[in-house]
Gaussian input, Z-matrix of N, CA and C with variables (Angstrom, degrees):
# hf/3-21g

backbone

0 1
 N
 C     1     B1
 C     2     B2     1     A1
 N     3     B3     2     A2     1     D1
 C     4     B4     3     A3     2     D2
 C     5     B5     4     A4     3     D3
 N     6     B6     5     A5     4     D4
 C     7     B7     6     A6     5     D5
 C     8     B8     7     A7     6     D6
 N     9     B9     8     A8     7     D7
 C    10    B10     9     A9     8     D8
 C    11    B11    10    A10     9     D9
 N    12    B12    11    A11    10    D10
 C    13    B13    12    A12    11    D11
 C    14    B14    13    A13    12    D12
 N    15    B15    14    A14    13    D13
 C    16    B16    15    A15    14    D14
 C    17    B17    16    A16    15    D15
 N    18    B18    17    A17    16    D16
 C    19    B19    18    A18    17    D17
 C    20    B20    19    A19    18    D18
 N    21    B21    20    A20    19    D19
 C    22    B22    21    A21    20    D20
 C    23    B23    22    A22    21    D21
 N    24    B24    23    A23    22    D22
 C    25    B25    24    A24    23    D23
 C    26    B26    25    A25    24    D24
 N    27    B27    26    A26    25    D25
 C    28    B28    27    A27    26    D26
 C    29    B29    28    A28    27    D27
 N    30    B30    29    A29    28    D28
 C    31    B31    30    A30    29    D29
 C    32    B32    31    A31    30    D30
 N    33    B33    32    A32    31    D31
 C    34    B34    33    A33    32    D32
 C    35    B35    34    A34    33    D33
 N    36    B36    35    A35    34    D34
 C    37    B37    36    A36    35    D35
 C    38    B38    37    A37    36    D36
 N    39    B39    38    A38    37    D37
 C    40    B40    39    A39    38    D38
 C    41    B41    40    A40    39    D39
 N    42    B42    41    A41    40    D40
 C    43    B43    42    A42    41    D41
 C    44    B44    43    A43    42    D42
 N    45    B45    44    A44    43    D43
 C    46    B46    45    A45    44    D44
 C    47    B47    46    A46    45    D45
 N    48    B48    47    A47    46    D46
 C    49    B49    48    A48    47    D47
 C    50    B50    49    A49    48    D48
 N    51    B51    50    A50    49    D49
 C    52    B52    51    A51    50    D50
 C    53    B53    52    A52    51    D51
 N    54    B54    53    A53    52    D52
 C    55    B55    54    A54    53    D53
 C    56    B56    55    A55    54    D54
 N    57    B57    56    A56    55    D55
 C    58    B58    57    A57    56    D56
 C    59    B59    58    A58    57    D57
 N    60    B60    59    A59    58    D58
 C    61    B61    60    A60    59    D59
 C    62    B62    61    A61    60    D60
 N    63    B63    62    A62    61    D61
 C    64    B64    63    A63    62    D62
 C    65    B65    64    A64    63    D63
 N    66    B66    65    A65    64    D64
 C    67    B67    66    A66    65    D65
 C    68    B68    67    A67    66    D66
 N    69    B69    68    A68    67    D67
 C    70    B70    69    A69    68    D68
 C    71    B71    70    A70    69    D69
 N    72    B72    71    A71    70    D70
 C    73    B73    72    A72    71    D71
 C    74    B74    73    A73    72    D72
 N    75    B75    74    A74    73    D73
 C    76    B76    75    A75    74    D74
 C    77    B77    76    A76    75    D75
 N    78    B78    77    A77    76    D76
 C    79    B79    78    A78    77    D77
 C    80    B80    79    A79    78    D78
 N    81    B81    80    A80    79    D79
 C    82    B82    81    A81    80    D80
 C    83    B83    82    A82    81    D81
 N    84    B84    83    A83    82    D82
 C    85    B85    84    A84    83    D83
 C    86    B86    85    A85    84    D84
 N    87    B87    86    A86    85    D85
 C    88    B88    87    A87    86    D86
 C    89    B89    88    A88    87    D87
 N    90    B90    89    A89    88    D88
 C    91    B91    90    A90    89    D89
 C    92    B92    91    A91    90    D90
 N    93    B93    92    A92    91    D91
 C    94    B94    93    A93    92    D92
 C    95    B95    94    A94    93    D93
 N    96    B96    95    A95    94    D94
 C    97    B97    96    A96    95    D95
 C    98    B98    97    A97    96    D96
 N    99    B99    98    A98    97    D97
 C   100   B100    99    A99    98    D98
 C   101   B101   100   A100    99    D99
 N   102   B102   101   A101   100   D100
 C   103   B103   102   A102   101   D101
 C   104   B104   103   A103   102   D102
 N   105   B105   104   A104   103   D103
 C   106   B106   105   A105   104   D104
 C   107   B107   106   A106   105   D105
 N   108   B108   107   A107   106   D106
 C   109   B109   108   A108   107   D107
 C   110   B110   109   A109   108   D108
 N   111   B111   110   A110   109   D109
 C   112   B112   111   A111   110   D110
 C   113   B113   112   A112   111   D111
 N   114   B114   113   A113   112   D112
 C   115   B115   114   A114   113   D113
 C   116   B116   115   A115   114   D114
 N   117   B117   116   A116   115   D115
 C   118   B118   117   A117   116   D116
 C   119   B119   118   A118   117   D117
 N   120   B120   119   A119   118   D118
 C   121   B121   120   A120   119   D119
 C   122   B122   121   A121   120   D120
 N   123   B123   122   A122   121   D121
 C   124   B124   123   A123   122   D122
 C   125   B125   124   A124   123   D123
 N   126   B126   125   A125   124   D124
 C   127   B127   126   A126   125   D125
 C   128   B128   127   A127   126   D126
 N   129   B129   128   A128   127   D127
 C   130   B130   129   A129   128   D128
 C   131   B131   130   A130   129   D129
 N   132   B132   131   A131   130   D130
 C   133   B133   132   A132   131   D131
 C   134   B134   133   A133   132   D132
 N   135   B135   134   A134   133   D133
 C   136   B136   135   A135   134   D134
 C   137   B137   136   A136   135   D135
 N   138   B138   137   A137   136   D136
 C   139   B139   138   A138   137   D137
 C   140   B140   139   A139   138   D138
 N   141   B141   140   A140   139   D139
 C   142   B142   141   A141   140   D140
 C   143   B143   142   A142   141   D141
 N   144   B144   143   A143   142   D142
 C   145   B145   144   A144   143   D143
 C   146   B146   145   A145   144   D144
 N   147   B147   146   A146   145   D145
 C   148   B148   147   A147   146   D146
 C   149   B149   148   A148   147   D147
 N   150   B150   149   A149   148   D148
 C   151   B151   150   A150   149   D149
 C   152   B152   151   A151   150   D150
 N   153   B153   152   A152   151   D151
 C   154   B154   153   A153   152   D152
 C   155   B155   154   A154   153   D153
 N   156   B156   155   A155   154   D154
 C   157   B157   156   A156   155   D155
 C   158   B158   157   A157   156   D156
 N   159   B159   158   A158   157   D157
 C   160   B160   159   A159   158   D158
 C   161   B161   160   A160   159   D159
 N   162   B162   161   A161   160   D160
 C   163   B163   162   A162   161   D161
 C   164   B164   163   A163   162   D162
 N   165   B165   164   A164   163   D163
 C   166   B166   165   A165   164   D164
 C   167   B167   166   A166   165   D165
 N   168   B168   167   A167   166   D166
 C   169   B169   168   A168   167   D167
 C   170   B170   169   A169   168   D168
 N   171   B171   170   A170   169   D169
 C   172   B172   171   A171   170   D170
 C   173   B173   172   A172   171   D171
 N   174   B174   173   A173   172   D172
 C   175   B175   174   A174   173   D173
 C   176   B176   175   A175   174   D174
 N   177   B177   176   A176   175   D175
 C   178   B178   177   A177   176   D176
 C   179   B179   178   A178   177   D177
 N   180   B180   179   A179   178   D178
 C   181   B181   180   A180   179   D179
 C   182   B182   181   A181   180   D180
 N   183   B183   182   A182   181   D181
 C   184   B184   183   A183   182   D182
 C   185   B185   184   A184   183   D183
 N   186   B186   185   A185   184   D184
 C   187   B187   186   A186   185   D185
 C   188   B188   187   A187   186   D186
 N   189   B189   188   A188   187   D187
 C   190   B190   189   A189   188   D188
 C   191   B191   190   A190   189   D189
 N   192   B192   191   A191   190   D190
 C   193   B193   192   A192   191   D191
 C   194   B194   193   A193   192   D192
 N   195   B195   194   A194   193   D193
 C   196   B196   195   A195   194   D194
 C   197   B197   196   A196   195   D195
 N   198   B198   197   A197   196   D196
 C   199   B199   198   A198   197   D197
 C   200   B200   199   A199   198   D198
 N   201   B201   200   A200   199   D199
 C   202   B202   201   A201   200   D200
 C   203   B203   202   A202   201   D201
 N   204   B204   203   A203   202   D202
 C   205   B205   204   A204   203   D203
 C   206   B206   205   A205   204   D204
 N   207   B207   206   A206   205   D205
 C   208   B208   207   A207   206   D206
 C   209   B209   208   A208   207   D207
 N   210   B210   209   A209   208   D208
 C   211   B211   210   A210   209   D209
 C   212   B212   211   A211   210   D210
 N   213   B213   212   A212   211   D211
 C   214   B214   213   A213   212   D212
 C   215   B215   214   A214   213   D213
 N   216   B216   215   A215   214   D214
 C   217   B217   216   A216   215   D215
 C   218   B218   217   A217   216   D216
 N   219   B219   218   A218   217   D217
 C   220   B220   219   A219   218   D218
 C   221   B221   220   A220   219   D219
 N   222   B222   221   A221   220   D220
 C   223   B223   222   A222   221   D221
 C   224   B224   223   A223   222   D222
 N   225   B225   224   A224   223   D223
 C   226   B226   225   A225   224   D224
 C   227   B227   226   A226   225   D225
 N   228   B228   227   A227   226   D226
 C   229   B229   228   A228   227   D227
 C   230   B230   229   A229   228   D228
 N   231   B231   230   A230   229   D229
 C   232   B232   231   A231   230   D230
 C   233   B233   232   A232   231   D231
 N   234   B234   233   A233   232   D232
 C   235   B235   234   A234   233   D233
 C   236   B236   235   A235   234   D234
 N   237   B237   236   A236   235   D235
 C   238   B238   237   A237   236   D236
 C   239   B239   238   A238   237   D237
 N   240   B240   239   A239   238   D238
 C   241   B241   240   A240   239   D239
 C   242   B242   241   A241   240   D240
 N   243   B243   242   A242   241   D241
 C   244   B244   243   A243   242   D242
 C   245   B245   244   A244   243   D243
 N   246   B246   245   A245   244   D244
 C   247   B247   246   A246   245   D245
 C   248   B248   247   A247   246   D246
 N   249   B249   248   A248   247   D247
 C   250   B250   249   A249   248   D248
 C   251   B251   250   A250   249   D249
 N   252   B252   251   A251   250   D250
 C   253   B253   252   A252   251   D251
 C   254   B254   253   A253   252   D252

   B1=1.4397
   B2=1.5219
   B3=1.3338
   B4=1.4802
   B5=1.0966
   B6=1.5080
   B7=1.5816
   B8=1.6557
   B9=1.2451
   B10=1.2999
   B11=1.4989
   B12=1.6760
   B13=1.0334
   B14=1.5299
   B15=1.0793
   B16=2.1342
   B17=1.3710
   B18=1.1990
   B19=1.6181
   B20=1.7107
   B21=1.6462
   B22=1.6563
   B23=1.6907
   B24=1.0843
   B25=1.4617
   B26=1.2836
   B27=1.3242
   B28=0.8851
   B29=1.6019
   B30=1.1713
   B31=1.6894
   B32=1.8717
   B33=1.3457
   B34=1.8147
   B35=1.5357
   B36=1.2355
   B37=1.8798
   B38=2.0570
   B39=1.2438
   B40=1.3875
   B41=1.4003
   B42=1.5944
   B43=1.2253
   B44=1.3472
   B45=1.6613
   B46=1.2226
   B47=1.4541
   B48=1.3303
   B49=1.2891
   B50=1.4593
   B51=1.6395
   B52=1.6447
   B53=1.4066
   B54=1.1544
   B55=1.0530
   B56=2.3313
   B57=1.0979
   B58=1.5284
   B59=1.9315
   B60=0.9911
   B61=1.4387
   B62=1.1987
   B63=1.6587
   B64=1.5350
   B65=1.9992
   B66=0.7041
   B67=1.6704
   B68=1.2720
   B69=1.7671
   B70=1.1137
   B71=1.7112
   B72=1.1556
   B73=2.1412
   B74=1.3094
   B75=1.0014
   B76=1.3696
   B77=1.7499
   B78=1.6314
   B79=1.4627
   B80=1.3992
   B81=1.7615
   B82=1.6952
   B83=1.8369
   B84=1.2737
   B85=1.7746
   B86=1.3251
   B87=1.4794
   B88=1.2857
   B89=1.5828
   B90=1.3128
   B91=1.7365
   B92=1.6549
   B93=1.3303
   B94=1.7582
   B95=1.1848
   B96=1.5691
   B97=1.3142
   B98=1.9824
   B99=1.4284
   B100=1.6341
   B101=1.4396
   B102=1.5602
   B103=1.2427
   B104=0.9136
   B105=1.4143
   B106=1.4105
   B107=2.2295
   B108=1.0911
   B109=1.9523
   B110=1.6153
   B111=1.1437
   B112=1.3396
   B113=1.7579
   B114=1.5738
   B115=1.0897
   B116=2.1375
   B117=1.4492
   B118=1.2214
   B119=1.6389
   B120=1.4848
   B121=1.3468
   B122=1.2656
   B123=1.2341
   B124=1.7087
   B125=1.7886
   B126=0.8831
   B127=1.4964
   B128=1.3602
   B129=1.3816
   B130=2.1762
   B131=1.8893
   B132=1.8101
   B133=0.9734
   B134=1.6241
   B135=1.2525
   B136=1.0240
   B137=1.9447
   B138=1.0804
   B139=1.5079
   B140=1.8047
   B141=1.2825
   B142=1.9569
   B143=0.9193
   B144=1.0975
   B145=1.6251
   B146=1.4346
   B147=1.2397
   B148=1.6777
   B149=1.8103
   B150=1.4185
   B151=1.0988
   B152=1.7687
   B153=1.6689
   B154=1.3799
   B155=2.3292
   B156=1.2631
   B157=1.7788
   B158=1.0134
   B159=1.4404
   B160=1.6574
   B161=1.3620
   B162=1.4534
   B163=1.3699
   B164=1.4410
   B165=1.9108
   B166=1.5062
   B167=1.8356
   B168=0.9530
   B169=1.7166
   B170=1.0840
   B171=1.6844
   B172=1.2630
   B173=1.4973
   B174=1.5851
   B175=1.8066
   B176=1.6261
   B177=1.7321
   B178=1.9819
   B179=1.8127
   B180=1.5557
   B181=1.1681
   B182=1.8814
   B183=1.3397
   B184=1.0626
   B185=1.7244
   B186=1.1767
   B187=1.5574
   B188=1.6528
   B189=1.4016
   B190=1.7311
   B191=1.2458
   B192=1.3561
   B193=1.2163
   B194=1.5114
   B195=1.2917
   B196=1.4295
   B197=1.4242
   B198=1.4312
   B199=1.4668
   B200=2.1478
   B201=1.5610
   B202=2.0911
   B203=1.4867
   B204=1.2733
   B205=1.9780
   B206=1.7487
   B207=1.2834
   B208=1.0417
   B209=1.7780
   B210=1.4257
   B211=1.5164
   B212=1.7194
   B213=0.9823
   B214=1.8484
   B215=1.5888
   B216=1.0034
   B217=1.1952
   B218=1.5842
   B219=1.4675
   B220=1.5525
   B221=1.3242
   B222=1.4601
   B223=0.9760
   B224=2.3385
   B225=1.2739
   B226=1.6569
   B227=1.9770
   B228=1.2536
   B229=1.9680
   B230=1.6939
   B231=0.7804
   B232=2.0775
   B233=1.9187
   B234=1.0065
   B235=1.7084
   B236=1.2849
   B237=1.3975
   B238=1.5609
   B239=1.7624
   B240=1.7226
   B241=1.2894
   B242=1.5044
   B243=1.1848
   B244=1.1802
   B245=1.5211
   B246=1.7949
   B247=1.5196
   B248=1.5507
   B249=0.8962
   B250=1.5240
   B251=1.9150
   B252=1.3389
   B253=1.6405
   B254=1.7030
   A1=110.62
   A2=113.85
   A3=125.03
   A4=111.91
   A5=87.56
   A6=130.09
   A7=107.60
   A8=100.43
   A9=99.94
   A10=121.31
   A11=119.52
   A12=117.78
   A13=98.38
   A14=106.60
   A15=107.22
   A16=81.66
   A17=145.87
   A18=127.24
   A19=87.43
   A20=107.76
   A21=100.77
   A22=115.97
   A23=106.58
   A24=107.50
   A25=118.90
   A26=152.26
   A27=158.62
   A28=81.95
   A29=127.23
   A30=116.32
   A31=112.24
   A32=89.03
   A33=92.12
   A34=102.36
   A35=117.16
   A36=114.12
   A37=108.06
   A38=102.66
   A39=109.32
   A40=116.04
   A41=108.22
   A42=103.26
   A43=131.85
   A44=110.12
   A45=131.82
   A46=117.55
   A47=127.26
   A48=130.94
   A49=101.90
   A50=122.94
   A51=108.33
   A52=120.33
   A53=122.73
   A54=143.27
   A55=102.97
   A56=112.28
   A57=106.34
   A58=98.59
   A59=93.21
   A60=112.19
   A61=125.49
   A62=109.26
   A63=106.00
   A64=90.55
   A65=130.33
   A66=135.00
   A67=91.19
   A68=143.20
   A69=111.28
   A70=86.64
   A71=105.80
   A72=115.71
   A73=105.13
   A74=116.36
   A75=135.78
   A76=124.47
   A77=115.40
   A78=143.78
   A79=99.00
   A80=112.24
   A81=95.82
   A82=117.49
   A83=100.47
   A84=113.08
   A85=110.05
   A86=100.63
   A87=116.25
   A88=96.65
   A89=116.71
   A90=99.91
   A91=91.08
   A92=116.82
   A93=110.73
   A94=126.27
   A95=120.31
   A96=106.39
   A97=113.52
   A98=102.76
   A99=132.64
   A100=111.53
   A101=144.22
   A102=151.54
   A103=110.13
   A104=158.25
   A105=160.83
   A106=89.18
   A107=84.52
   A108=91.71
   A109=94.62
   A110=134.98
   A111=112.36
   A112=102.20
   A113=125.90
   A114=132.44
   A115=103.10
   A116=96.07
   A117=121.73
   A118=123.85
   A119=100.18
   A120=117.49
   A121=103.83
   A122=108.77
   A123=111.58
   A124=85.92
   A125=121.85
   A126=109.96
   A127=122.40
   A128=83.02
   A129=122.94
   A130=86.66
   A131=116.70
   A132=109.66
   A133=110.64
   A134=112.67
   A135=139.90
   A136=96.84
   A137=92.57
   A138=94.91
   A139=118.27
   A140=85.02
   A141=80.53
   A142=120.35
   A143=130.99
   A144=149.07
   A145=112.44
   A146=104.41
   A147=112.94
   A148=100.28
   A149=110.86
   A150=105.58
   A151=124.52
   A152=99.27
   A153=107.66
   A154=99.04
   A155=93.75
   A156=82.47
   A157=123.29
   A158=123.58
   A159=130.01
   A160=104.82
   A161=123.25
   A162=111.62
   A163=119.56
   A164=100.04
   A165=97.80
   A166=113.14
   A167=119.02
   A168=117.08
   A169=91.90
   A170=127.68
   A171=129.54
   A172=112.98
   A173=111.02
   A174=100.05
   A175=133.75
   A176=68.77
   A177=90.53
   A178=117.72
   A179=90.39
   A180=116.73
   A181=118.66
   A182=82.86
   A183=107.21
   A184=147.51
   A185=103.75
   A186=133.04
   A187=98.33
   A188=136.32
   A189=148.86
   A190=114.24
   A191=116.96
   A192=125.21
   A193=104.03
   A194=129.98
   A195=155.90
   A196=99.41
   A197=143.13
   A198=138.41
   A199=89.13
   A200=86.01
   A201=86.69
   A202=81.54
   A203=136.78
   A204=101.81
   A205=90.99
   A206=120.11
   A207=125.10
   A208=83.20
   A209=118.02
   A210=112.35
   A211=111.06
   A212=90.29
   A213=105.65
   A214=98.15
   A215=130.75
   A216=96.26
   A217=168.13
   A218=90.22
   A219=93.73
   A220=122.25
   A221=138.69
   A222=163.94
   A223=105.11
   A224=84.05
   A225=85.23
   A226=101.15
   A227=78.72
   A228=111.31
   A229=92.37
   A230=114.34
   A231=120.10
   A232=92.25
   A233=108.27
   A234=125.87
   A235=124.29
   A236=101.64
   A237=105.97
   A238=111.50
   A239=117.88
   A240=125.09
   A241=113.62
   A242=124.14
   A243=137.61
   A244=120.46
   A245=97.06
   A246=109.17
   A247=105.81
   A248=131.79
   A249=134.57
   A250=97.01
   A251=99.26
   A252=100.43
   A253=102.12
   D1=-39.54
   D2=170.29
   D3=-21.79
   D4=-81.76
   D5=-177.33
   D6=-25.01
   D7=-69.23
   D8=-168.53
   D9=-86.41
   D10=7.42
   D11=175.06
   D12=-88.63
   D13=-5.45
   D14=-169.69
   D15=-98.99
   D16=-32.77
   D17=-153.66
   D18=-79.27
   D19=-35.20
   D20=-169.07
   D21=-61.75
   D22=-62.46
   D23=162.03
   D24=-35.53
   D25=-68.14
   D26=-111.65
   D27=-114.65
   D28=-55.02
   D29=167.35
   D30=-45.09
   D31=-58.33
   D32=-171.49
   D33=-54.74
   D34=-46.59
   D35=-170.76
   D36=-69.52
   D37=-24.44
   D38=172.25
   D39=-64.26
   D40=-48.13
   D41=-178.81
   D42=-136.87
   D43=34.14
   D44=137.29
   D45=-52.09
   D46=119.73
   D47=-177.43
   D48=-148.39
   D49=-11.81
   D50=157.17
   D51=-100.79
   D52=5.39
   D53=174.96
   D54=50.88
   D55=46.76
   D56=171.96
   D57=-110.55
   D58=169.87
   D59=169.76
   D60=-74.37
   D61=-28.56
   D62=178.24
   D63=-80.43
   D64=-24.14
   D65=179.66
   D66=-61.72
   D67=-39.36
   D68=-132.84
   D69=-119.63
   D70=-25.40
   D71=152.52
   D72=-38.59
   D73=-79.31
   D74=-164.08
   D75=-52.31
   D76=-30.35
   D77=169.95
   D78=-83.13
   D79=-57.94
   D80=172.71
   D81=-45.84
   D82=-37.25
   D83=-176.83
   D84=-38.66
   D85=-61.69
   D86=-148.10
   D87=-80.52
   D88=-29.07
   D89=-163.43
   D90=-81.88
   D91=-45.84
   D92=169.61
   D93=-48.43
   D94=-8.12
   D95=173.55
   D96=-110.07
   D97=-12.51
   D98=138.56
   D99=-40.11
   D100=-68.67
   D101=-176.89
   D102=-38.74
   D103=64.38
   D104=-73.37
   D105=-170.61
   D106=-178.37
   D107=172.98
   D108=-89.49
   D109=-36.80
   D110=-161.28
   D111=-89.99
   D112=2.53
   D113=-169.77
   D114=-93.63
   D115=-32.78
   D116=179.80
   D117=-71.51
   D118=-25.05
   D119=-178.86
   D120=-85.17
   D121=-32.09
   D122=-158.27
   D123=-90.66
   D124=-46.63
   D125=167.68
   D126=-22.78
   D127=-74.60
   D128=-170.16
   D129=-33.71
   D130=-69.57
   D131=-147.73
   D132=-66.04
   D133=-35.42
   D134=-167.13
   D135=-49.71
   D136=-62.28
   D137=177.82
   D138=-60.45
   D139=-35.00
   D140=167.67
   D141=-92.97
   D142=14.62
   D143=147.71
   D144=-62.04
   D145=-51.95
   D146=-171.98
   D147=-75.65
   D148=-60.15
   D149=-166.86
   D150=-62.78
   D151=-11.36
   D152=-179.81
   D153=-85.73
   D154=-17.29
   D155=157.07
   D156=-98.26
   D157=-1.47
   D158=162.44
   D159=-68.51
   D160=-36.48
   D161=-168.75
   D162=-84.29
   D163=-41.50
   D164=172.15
   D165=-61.78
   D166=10.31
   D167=-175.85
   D168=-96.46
   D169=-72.98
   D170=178.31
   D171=-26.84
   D172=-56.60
   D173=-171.37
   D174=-70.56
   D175=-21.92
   D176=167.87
   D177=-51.09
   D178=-56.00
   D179=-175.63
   D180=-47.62
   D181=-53.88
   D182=171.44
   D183=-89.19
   D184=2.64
   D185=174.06
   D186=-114.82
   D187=-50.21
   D188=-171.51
   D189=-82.89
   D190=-51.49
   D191=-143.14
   D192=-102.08
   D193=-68.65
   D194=-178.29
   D195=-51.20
   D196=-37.75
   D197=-153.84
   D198=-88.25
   D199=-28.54
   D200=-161.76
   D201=-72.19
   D202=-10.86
   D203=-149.38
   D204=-89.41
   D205=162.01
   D206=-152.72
   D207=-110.43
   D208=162.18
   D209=169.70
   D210=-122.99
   D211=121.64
   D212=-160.25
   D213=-89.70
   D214=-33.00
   D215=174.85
   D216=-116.85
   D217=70.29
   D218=144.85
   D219=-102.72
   D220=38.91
   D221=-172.00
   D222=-122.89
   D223=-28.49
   D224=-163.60
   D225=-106.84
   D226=141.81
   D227=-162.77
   D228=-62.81
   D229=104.34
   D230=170.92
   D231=-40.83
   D232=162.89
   D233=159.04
   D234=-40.51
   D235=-45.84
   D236=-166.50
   D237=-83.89
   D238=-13.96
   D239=163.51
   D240=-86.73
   D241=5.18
   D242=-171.74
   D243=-99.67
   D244=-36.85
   D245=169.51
   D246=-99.37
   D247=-40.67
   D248=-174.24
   D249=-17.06
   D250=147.42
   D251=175.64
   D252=-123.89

């Protein structure tokens, strides 16, 4: 949905050049009636593109990263030694 709310803008600001509102109705019109199935696909994949490097990060993260971190605390002062006066 992102996606294609940035492609809309980014059409209307491209080719807005009278800058009125009925111009900017009318450019929204036209690219929504442009948004076609093969415009939708290229979206679709596009986004599972991204989200399939969201995931390999996550597993990275989480298979590499998370096993090294060390867990500190029993080393760390609870709250209540923290406020004590």
């Amino acid at each position: 949905m992102e996606l294609a709310w940035a492609s809309l803008k980014d059409y209307v600001r491209k080719n807005n050049t009278n800058f009125r509102l009925t111009d900017v109705h009318n450019l929204a019109a036209e690219f929504i009636a442009g948004f076609d199935e093969k415009a939708a696909e290229k979206a679709i994949l596009h986004v599972r593109k991204v989200e399939n490097t969201f995931k390999k990060s996550d597993c990275f993260v989480e298979e590499t990263v998370e096993p090294t971190l060390i867990n500190d605390d029993s080393d760390c002062e609870t709250d209540d030694e923290l406020y004590e006066d």
